[in-house]
C-alpha positions as CSV (number, residue, x, y, z in Angstrom):
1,X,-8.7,19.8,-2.8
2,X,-12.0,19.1,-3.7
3,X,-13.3,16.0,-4.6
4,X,-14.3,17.2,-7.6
5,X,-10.8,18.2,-8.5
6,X,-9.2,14.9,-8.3
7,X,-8.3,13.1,-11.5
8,X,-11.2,11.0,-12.9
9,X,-9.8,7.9,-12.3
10,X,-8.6,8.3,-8.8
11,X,-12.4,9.6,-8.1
12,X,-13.9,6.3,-9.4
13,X,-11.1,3.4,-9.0
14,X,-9.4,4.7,-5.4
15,X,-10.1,1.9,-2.7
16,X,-8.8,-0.5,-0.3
17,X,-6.8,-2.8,-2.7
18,X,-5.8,-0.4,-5.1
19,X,-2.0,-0.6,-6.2
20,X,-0.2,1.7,-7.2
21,X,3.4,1.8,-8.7
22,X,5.6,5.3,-7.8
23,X,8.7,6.8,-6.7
24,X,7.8,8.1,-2.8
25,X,9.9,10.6,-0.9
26,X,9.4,8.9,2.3
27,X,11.4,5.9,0.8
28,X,15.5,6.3,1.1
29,X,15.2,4.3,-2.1
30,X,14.8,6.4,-5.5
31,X,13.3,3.3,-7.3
32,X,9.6,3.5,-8.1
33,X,7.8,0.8,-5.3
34,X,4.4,-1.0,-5.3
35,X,2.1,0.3,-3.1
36,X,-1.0,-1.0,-1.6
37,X,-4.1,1.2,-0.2
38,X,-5.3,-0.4,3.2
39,X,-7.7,1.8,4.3
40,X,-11.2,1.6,4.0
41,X,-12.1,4.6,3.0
42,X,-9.5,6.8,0.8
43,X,-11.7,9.4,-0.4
44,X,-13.4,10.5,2.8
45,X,-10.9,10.7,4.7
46,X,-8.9,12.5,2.1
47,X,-5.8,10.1,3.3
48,X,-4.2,6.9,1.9
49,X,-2.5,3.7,4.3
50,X,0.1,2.6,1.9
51,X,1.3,-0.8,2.2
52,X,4.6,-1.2,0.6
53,X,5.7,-4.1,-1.5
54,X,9.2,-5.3,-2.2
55,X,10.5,-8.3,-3.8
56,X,13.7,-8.4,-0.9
57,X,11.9,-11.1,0.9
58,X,15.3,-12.1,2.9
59,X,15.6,-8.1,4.3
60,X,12.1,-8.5,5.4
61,X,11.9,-11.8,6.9
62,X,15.3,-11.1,9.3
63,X,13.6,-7.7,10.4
64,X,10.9,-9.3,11.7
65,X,11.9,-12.7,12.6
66,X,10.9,-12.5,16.2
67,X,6.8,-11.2,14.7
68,X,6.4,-13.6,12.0
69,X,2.7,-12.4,11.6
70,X,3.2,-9.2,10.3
71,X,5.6,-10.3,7.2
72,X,2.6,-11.2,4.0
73,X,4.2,-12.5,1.2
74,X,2.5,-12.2,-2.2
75,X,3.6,-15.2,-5.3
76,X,2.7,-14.6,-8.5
77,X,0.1,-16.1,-8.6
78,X,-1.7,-14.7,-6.2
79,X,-0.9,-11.4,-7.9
80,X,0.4,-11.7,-11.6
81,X,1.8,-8.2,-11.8
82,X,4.2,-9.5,-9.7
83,X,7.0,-11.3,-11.5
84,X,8.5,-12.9,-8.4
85,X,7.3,-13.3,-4.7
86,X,6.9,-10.1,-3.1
87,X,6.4,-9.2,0.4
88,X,4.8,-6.8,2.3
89,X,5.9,-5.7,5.7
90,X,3.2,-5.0,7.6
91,X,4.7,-2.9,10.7
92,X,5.8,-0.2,8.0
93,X,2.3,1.9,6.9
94,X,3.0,5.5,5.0
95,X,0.6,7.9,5.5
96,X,0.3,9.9,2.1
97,X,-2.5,12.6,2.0
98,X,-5.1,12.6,-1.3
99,X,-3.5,15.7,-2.9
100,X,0.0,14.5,-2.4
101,X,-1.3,11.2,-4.7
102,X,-3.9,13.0,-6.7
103,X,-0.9,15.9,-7.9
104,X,1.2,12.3,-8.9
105,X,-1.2,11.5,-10.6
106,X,-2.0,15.1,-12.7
107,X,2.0,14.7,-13.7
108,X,2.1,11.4,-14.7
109,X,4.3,9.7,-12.2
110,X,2.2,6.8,-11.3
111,X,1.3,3.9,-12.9
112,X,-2.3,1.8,-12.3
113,X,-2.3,-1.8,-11.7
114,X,-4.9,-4.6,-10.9
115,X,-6.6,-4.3,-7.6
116,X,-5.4,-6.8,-5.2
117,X,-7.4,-9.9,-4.6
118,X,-10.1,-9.0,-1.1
119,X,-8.2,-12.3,0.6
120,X,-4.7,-11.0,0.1
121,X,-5.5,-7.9,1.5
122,X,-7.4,-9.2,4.0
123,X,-3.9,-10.7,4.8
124,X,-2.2,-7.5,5.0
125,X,-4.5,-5.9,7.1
126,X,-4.1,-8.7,9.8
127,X,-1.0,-8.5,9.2
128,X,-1.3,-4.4,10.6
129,X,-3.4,-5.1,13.4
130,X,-0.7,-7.8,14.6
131,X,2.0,-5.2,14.1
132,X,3.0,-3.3,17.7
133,X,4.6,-0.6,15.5
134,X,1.4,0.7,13.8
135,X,-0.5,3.4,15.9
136,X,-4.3,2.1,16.9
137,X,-5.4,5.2,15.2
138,X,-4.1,4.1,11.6
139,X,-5.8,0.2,12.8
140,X,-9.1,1.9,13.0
141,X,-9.0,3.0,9.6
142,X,-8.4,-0.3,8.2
């Protein structure tokens, strides 16, 4: 897809800290998530790092109780979208490729929110690079 082809607002507001709110196939859960865009450089390299965000802090926090580093958890009002603390489990990064978001976007099937603040994200990038479960490949892009 060209870059000229992608919607108008993914060409001027896609970037690290963009958030997005959709329902993704890779999830076993049909309930629309938050998601966070890690990498650096979306549009030219045509692929997204999705964080994801969920608001089951306990789920999150026994998963990774033995690697503490690579749990983030997000409050309110740190992010106001976000009606109750949220975390974001940092050893879990989807790959999603610019078409697959851009043809979401063309049907209406996501929703925009406020970019996430540089120090939060900053956060969950550590949080990545701490992860053993996230390929060095996907770190560089960060």
């Amino acid at each position: 897809m060209p870059e000229d082809a992608l919607p108008l607002e993914l060409r001027l507001g896609l970037r690290a800290g963009s958030v997005f709110y959709f329902q993704a196939r890779e999830l076993t859960s049909a309930e629309p998530h938050y998601f966070i865009v890690v990498n650096r450089d979306p549009l030219g390299t045509r692929l997204l790092l999705l964080a994801i965000v969920t608001s089951q802090l306990d789920k999150v926090r026994l998963r990774n109780r033995t690697r503490p580093e690579t749990v983030v958890e997000i409050s309110p009002a740190e992010y106001a979208e976000f009606r109750v603390i949220s975390a974001v489990d940092c050893n879990v990064v989807i790959e999603k490729p610019l078409s697959e978001l851009a043809d979401l976007v063309n049907r209406r099937q996501v929703r925009y929110h406020r970019d996430l603040a540089p120090a939060t994200l900053d956060k969950i990038k550590a949080g990545i690079v701490a992860s053993s479960l996230v390929a060095d490949e996907l770190k560089g892009l960060l």
